[in-house]
TORMI-764272 format. One line per 2 residues: number of its first residue (from 1); their letters; for each residue y, z, x of N, C-alpha, C. Coordinates in steps of 0.001 Angstrom, whole numbers, padded with zeros to 6 digits. Each point is the difference from the previous one (the first is absolute). Layout:
residues N
NUM	A	Y,Z,X,Y,Z,X,Y,Z,X ~ ...
END
This chain:
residues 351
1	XX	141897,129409,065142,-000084,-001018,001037,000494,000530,001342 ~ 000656,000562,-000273,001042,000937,001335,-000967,000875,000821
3	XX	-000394,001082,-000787,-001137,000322,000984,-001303,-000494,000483 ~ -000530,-001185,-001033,-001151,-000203,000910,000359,-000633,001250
5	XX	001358,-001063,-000120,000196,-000880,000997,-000066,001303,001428 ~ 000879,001127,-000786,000198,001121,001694,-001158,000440,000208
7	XX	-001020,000209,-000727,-000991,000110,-000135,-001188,-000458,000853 ~ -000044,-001671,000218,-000592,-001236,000630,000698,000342,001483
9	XX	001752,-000155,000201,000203,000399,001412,-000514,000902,000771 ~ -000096,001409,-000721,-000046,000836,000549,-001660,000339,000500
11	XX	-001030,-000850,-000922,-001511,-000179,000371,-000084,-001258,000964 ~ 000989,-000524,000431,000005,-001307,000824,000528,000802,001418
13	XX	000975,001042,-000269,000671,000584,001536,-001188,000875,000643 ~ -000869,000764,-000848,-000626,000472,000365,-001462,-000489,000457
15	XX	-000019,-000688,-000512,-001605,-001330,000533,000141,-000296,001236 ~ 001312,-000383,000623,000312,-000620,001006,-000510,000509,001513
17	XX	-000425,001405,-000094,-000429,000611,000845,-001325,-000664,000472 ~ -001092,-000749,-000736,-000817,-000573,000025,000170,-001718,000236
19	XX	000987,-000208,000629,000702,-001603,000242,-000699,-000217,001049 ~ -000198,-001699,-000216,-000614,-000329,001303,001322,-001558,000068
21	XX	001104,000708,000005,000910,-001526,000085,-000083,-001164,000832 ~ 001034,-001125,-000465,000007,-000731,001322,001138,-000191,000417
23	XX	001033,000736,-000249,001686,-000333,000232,-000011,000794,001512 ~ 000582,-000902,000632,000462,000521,001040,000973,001044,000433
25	XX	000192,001053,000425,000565,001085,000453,001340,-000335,000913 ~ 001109,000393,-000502,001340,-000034,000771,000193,-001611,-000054
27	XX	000268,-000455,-001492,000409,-001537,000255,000581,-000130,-001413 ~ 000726,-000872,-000631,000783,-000213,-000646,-000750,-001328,-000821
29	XX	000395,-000356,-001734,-000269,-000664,-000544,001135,-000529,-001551 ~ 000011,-001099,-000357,000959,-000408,-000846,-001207,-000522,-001219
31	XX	001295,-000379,-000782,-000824,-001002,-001285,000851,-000475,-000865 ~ 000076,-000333,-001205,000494,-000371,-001158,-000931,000066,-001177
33	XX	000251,000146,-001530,-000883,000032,-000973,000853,-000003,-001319 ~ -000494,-000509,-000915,000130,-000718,-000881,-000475,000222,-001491
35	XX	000352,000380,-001242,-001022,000527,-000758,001000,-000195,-001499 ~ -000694,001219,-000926,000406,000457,-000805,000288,001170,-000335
37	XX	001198,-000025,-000545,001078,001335,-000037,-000353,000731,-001806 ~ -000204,001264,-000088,000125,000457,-001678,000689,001694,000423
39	XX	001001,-000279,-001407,001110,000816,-000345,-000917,000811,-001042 ~ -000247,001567,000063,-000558,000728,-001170,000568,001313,000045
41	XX	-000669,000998,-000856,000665,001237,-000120,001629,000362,-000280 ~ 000766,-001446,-000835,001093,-000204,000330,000974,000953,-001388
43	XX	001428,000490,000568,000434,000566,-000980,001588,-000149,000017 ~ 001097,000392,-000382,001372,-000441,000108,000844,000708,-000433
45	XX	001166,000167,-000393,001070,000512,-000296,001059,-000735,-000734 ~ 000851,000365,-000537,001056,-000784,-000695,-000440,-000733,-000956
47	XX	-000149,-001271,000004,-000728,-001144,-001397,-001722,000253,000387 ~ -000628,000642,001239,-001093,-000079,000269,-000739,001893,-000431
49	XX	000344,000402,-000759,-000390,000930,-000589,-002022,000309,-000341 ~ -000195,-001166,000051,-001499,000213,-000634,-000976,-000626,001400
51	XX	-000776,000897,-000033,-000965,-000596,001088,-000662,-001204,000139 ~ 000842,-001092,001168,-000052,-001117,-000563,-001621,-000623,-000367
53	XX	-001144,000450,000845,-001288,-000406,-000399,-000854,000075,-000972 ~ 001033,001095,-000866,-000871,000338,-001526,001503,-000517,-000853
55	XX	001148,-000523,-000214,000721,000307,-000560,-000307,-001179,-000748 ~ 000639,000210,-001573,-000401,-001406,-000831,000956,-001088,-000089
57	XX	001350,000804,000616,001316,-000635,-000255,-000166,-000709,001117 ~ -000302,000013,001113,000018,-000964,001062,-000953,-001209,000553
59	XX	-000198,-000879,000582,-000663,-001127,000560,-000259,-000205,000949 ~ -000694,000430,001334,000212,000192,001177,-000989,-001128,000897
61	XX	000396,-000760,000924,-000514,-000902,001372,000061,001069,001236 ~ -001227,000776,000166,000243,000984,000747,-001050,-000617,000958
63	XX	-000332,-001374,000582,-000836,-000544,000845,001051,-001249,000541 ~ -000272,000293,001293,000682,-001258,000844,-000420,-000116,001647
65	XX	000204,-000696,000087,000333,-000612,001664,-000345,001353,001312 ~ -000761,000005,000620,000912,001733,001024,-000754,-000897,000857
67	XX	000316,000793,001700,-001002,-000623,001234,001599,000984,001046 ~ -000455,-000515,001066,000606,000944,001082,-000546,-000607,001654
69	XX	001131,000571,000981,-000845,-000089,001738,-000365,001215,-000361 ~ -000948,000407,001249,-000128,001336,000593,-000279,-000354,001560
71	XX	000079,001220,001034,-000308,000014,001035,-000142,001696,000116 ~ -001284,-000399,001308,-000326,001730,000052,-000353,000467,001174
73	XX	-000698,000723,000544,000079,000406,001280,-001989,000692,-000091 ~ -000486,-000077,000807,-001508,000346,000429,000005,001245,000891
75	XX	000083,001316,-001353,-000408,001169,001119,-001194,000213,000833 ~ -000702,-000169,-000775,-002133,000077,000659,-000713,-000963,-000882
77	XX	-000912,-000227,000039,-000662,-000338,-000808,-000033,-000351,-001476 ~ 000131,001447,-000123,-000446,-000438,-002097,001784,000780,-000508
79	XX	001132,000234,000979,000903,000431,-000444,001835,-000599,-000016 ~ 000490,-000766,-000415,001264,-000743,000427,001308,000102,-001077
81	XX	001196,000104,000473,000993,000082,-000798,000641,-000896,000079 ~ 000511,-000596,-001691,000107,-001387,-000074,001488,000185,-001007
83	XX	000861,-001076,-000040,000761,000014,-000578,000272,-001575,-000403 ~ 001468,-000181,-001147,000055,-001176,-000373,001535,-000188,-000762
85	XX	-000479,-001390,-000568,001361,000118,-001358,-000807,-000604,-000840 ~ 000516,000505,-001345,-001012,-000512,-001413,000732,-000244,-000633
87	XX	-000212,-001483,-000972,000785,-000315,-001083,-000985,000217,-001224 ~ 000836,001043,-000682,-000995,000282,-000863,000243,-000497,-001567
89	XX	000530,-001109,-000216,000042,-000866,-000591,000933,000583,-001491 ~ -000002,-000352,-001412,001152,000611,-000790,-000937,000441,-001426
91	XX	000095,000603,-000685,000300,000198,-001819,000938,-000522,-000857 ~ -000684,-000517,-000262,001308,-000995,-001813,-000514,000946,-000764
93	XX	001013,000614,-001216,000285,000970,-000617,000617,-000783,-001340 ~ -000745,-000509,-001171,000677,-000893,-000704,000256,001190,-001282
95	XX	001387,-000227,-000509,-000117,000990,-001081,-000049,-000413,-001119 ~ -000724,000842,-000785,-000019,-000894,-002042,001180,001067,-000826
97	XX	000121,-000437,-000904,000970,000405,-000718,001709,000458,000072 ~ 000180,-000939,000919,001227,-000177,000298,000392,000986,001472
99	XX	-001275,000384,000320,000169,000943,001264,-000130,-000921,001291 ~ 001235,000369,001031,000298,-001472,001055,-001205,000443,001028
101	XX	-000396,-000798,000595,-001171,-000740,001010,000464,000422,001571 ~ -000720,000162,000728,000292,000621,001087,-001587,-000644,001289
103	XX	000752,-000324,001102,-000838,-000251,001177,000271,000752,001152 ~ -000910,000988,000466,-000481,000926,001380,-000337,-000763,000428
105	XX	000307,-000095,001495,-000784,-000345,001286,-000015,000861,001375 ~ -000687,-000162,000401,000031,001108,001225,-001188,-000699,001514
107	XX	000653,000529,001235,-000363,-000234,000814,000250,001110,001587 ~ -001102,000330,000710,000047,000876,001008,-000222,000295,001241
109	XX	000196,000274,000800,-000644,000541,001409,-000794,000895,-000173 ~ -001344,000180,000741,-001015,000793,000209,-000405,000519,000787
111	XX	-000774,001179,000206,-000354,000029,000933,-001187,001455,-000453 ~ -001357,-000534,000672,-000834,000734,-000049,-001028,000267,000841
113	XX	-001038,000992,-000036,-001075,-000046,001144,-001387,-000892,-000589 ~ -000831,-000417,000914,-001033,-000649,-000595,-001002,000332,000579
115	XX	-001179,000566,-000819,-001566,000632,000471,-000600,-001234,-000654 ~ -001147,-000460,000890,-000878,-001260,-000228,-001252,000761,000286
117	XX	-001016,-000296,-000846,-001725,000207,000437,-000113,-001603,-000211 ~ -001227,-000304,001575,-000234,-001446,000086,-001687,000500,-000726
119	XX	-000253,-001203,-000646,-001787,000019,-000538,-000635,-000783,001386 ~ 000648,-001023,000600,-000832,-001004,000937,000888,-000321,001084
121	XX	-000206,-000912,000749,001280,-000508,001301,001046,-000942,-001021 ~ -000128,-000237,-000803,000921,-000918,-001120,000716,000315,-000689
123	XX	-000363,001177,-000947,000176,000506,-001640,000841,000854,000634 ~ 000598,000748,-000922,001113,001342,000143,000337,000162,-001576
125	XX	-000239,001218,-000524,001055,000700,-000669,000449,000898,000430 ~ 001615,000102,-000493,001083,000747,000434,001233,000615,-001131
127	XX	000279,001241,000363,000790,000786,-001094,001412,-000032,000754 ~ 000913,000050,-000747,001244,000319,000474,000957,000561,-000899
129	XX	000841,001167,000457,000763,000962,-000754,001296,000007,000815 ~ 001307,-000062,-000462,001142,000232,000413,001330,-000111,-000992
131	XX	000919,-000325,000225,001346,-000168,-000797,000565,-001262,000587 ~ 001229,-000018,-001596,-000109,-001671,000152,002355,000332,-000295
133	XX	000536,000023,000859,001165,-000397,-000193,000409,-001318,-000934 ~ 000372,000280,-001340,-000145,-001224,-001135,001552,000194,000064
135	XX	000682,-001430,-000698,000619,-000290,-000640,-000244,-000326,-001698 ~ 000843,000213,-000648,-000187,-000665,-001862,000948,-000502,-000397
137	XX	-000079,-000879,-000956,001349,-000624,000034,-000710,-000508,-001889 ~ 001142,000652,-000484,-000375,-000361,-001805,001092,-000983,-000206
139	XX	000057,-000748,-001178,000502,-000684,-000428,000113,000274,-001220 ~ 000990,-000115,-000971,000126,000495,-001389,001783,-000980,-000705
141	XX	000022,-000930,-001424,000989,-000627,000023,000812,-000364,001154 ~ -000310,-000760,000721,000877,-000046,001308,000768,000836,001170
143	XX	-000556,001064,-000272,000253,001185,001016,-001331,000018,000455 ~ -000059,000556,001884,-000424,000214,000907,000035,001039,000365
145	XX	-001107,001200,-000123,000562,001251,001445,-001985,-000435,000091 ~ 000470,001178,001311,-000862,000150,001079,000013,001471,000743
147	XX	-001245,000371,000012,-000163,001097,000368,-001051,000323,001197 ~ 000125,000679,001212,-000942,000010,001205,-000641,001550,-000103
149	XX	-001490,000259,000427,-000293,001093,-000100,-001272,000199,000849 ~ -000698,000455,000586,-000934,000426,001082,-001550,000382,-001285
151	XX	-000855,-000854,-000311,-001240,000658,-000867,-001429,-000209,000776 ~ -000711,001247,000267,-001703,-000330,-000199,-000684,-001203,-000005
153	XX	-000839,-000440,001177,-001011,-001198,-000401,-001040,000129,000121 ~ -000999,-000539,000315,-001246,-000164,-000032,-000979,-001339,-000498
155	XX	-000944,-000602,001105,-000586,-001414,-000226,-001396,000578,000664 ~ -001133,-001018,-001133,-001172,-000180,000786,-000653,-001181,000035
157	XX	-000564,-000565,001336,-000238,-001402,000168,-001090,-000131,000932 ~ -000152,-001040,000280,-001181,-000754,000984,000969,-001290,000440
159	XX	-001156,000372,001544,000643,-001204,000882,-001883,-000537,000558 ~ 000936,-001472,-000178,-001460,-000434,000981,000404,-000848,000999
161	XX	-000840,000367,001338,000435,-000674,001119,-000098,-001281,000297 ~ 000100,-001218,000267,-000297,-001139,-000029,-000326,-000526,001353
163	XX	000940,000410,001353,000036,000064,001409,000530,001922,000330 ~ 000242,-000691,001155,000534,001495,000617,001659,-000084,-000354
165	XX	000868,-001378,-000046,001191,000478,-000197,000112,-000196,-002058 ~ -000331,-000702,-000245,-000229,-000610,-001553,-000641,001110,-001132
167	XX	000478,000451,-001216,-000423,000788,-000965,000656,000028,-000979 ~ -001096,-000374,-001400,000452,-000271,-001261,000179,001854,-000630
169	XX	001123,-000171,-001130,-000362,001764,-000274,000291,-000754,-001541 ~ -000304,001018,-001140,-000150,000129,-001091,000570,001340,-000523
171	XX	001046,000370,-000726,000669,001659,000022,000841,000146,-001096 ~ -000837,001150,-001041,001057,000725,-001155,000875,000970,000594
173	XX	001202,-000057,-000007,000751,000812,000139,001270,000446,-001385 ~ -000061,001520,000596,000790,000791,-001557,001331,000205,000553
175	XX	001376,000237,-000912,001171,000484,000550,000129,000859,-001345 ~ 000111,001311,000043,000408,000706,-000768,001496,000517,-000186
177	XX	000526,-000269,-001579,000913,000009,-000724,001636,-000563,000887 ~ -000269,-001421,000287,001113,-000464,000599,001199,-000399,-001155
179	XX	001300,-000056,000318,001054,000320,-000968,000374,001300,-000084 ~ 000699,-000103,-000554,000750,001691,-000478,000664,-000600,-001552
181	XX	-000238,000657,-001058,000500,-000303,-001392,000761,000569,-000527 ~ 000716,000998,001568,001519,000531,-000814,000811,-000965,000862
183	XX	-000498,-000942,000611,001312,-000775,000734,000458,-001187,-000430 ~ -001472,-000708,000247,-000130,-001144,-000555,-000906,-000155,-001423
185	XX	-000321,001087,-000727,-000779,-000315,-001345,-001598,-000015,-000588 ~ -000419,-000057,001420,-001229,-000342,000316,-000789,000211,001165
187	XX	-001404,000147,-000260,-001098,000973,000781,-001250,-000747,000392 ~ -000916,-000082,000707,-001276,-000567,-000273,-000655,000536,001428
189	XX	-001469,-000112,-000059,-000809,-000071,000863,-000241,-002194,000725 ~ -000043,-000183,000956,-000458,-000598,000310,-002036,-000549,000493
191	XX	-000076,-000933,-000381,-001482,-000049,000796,-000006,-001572,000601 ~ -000307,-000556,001008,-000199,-001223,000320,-001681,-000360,000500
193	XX	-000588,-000986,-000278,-001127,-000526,000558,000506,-001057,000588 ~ -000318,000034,001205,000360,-001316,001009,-001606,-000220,001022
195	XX	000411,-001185,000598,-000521,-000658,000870,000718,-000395,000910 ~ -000743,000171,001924,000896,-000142,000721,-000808,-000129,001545
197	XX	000983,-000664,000699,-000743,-000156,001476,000405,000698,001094 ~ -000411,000523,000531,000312,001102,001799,-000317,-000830,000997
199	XX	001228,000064,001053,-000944,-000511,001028,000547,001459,000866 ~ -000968,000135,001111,-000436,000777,001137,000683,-000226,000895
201	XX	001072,000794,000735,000063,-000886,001280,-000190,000611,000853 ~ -000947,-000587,001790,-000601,000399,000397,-001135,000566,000453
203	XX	-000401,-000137,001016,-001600,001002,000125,000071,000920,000882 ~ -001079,000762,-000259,-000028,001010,001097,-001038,-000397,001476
205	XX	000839,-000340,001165,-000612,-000725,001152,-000552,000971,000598 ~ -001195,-000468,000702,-000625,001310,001323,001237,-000111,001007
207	XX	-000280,001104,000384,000876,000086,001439,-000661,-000865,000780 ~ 001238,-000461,000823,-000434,-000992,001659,-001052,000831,000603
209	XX	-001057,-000653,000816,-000851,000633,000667,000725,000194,001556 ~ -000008,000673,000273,000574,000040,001593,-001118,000441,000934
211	XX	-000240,-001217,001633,-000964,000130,000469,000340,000735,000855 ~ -000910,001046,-000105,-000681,001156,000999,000515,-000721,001626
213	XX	000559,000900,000790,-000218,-000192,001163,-001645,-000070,000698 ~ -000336,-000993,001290,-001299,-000345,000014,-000492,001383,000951
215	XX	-001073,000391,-000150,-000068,001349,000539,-001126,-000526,001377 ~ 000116,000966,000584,-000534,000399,001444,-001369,-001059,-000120
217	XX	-000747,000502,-000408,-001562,-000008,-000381,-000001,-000876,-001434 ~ -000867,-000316,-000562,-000386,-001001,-001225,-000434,000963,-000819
219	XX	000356,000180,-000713,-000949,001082,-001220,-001320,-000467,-000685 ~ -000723,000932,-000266,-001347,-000510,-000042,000500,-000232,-001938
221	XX	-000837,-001183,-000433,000512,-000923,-001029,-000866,001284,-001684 ~ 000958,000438,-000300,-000737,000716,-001362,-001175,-000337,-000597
223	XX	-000765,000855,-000495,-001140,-000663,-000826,000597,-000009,-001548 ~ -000192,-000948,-000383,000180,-000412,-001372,-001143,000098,-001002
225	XX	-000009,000964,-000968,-001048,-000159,-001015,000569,-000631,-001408 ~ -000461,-000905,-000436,-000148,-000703,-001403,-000270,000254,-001390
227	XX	000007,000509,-000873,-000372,000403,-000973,000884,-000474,-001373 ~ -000943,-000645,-000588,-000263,-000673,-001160,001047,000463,-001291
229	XX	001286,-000747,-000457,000728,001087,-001381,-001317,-000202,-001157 ~ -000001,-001342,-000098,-001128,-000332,-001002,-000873,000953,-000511
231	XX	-000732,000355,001377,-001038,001289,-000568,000557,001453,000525 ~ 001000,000455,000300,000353,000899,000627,001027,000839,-001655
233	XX	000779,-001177,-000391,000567,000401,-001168,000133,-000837,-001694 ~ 000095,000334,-001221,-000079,-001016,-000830,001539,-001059,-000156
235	XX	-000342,-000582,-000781,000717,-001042,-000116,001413,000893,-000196 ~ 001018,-000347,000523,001518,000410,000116,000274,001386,-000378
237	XX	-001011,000853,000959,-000364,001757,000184,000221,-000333,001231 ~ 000492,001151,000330,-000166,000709,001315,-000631,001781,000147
239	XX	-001011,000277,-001122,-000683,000903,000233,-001144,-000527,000694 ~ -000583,001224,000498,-001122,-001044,000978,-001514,000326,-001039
241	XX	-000482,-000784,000307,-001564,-000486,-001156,-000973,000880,000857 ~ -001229,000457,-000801,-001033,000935,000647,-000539,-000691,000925
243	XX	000293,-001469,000214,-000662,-001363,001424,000554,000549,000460 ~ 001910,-000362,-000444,001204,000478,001924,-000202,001208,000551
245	XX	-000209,001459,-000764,-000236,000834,000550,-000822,000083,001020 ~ -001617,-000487,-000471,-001036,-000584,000485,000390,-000424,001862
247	XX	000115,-001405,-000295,000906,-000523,001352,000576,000308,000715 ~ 001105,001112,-000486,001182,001045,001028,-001070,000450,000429
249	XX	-000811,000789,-000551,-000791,001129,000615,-000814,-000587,000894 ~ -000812,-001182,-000609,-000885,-000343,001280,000991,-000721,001172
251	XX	001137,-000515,000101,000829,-000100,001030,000487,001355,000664 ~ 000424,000801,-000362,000165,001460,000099,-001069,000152,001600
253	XX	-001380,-000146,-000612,-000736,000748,000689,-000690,-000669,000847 ~ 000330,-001386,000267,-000493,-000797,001425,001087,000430,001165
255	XX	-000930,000323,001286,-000109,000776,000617,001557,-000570,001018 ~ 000409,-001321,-000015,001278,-000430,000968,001468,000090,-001192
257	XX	-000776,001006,-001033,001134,000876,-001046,000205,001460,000809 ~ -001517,000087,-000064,-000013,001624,-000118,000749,000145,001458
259	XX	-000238,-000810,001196,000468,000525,001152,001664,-000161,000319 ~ 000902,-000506,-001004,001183,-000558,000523,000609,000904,-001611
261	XX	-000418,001196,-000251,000876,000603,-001053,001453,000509,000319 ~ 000278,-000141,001093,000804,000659,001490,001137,-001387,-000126
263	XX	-000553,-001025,-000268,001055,-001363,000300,000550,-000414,-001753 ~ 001087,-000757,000388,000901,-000274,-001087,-000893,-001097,-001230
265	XX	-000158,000162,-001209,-000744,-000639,-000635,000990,-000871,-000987 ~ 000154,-001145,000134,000959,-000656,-000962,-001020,-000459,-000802
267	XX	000280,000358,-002019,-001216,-000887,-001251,001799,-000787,-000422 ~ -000336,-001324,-000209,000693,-001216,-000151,-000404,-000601,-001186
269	XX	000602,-000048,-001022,-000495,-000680,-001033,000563,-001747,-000183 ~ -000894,-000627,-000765,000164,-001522,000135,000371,-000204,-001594
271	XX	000146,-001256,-000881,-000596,-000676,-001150,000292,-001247,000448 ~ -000475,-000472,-001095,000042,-001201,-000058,001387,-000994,-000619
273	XX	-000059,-001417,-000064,001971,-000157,-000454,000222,-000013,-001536 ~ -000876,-000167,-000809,-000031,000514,-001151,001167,001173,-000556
275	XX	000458,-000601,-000836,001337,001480,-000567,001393,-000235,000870 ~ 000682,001046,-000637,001358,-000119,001020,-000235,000817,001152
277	XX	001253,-000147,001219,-000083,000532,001338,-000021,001117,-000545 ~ 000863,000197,-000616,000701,001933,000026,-001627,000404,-000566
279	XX	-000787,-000348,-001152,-000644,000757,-000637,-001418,-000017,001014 ~ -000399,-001072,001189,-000882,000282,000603,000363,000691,001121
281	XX	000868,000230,000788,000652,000900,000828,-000412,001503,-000358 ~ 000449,000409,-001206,-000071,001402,-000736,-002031,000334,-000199
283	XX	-000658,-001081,-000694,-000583,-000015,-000181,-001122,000278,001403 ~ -000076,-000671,001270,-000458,-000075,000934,000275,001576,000593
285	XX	001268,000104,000061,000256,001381,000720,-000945,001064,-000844 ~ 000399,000074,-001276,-000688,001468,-000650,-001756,-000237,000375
287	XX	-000374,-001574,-000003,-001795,000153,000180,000084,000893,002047 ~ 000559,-000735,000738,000145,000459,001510,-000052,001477,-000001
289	XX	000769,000153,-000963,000276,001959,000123,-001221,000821,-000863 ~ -000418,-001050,-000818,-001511,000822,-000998,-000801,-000390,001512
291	XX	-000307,-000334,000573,-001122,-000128,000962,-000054,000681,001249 ~ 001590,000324,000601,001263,001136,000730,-001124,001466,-000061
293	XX	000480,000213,-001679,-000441,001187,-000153,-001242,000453,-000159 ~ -000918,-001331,-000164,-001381,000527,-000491,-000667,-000150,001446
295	XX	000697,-000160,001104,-000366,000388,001463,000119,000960,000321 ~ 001533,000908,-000467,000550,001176,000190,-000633,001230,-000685
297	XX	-000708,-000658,-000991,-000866,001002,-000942,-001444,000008,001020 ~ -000485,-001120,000256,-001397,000114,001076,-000098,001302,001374
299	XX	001609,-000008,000255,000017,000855,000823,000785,-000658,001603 ~ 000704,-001291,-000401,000944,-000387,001052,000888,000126,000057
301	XX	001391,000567,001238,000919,000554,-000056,001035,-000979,-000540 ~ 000499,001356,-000890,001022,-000525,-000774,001462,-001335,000701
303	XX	000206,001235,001057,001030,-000447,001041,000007,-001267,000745 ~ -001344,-000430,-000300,-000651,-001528,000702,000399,-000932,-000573
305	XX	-000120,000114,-001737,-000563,-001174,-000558,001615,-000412,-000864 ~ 000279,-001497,000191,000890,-000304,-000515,-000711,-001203,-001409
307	XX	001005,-000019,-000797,-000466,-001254,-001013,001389,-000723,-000227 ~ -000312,-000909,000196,000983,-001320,-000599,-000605,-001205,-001235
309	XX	000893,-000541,-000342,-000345,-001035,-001221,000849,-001343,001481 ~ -001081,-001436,-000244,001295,-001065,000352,-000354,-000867,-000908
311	XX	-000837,-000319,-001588,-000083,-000547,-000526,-000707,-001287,-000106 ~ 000921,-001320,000084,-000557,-000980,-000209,000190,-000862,001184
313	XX	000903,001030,001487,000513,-000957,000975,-000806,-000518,000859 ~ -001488,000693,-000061,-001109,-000261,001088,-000936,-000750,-000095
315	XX	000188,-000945,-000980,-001577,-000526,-000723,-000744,-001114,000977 ~ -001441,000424,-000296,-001314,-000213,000940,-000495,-001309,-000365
317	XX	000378,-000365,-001208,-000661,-001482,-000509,000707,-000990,000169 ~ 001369,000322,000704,000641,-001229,000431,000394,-001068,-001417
319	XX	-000433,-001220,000396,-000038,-001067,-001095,-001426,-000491,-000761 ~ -000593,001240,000377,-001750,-000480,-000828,000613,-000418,-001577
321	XX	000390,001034,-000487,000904,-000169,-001528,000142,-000281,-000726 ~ 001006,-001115,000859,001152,-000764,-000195,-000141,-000955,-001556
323	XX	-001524,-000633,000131,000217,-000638,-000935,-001242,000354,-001155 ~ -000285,001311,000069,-000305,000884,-001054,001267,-000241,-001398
325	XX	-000398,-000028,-001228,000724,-000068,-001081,-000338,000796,-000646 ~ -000943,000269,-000882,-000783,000581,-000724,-000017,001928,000262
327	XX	000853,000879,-000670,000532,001316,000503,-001381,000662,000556 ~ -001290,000310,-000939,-000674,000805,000746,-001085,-000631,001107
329	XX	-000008,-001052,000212,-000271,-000518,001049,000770,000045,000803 ~ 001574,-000352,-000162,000769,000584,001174,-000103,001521,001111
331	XX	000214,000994,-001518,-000133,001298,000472,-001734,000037,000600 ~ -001125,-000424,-000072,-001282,-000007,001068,000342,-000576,001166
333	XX	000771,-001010,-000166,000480,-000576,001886,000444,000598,000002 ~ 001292,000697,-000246,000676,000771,000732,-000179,001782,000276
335	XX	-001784,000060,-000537,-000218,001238,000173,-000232,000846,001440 ~ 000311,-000908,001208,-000068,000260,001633,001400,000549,000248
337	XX	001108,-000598,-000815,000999,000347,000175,000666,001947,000092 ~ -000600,000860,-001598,-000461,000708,-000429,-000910,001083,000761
339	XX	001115,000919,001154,-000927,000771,001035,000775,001211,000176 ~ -001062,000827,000725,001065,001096,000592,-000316,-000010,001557
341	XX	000956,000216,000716,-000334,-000155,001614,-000073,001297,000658 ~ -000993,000749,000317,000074,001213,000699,-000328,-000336,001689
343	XX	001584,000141,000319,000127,000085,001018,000099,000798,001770 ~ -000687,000620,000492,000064,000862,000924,000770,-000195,001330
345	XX	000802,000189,000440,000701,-000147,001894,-000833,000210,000320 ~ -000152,-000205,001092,-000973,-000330,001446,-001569,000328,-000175
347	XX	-000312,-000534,-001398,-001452,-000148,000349,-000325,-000871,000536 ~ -000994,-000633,000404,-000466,-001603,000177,-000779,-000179,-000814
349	XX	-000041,-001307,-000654,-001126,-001008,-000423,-001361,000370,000193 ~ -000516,000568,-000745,-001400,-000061,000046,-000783,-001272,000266
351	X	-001228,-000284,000998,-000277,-001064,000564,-001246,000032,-000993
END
């Protein structure tokens, strides 16, 4: 069980490279969770001589109660280090044949890193590996000790987003061999399945716009070209389709392109409000920059052309919408929304 679980992390840390998250970058998040706690791999010392999970002489309640806070911190994207306290609930140890009965419990501080691959703007699975500062505390005929010791963890889970600050998670997590059984008698692995809620706090705001001093002369007003995500890329891709290529190129090569290769070219990506901010933000930018480069590949200077993502802040349909219900009828109204803006300085408007 031990290795596949390291097993699953370690194919979860490495997936992550392929994340398309939606957690926000440089922001902080809490939770609480709630579950079930199991005591296995367990073994002992003194009256606990026989391994308690196979032994015949003993009776064991090695399932109870566990749950915990955590709070964590948002390095990038798909990467954050999170910590907590866990009650990891107890073992009843009943003995037969005149051998006395004994109750472990144990509880810890944590602290680990967490790699998430998102499937959609919602879903997330996420691995996490670190160490867990435990306490144990056995019980045996009315004596008490307790023993503290630093062990190995490791959890793998899913979160799903509900809003931008709101998220349900679902998470097995392992504690390997908490106790010590020359102190207190007794040994075990921990595992808990819980359920639990995060909230987010914070967003990530655009910067203030600050207005330009008004200049001498009026600048002649950019030409703006339009182009379609719909047919430019597939549904929640940002590779471009043998159409978008198509389109760049024949935009490429109309002639109030060809003459202003010399002037600053801003491609601006749009979507629609569909999904979360963070995941159409990300999403918008990478289509802006597939369309960036497939200009830069035509043969326009590199040094010109900028790409940005602004997501869902610009939308063209206003309140047409509004009282759309029905999802893929929604997403057809709101397919105007859904653009890329190739923008040029001081061209003019074609008449």
């Amino acid at each position: 069980m031990k290795k596949t679980l390291i097993a699953l992390i370690v194919l979860n840390t490495f997936a992550v490279t392929n994340a398309n998250a939606a957690a926000d970058t440089d922001t902080w998040y809490g939770g609480a969770k709630l579950g079930w706690s199991h005591y296995f791999d367990g073994n002992g010392d003194n009256d606990f001589n026989d391994n308690v999970s196979n032994a015949t002489d003993f009776d064991t309640d090695s399932d109870n109660v566990g749950g915990g806070v955590f709070a964590g911190y948002q390095i990038n994207p798909w990467l954050a280090v999170e910590g907590g306290y866990d009650y990891l609930g107890n073992m009843q140890v009943q003995g037969n044949n005149d051998v006395a009965g004994a109750k472990m419990g144990s509880q810890g501080l944590q602290l680990s890193m967490k790699a998430s691959y998102s499937f959609n703007e919602n879903w997330d699975i996420y691995g996490r590996a670190g160490a867990m500062a435990y306490r144990a505390e056995a019980q045996q005929d009315g004596n008490s000790k307790f023993e503290t010791g630093v062990r190995p963890l490791a959890a793998i889970g899913t979160e799903y987003e509900f809003n931008d600050n709101w998220a349900g998670r679902v998470e097995y997590q392992w504690v390997s061999n908490v106790g010590n059984s020359n102190q207190i008698g007794m040994t075990a692995d921990v595992s808990t399945v819980t359920a639990g809620v995060v909230y987010r706090f914070g967003t990530t705001e655009a910067a203030p716009v600050v207005a330009a001093p008004a200049p001498v002369e009026a600048p002649v007003e950019p030409q703006r070209f339009n182009l379609k995500s719909d047919v430019m890329f597939a549904f929640n891709s940002a590779v471009l389709s043998p159409e978008g290529e198509a389109a760049v190129r024949e935009l490429y090569n109309r002639p109030e392109i060809q003459a202003s290769k010399d002037k600053t070219t801003m491609v601006i990506g749009f979507t629609d409000r569909l999904g979360s901010q963070n995941y159409n933000l990300n999403l918008s930018a990478k289509r802006a920059q597939a369309v960036a480069n497939e200009l830069v590949r035509l043969g326009m200077p590199a040094q010109n052309v900028q790409a940005e993502g602004r997501g869902a802040s610009e939308p063209v349909t206003g309140t047409t919408c509004d009282a759309v219900t029905e999802r893929q009828e929604l997403i057809n109204c709101l397919a105007p929304d859904r653009r890329v803006v190739v923008e040029i300085a001081g061209v003019a408007a074609q008449q």
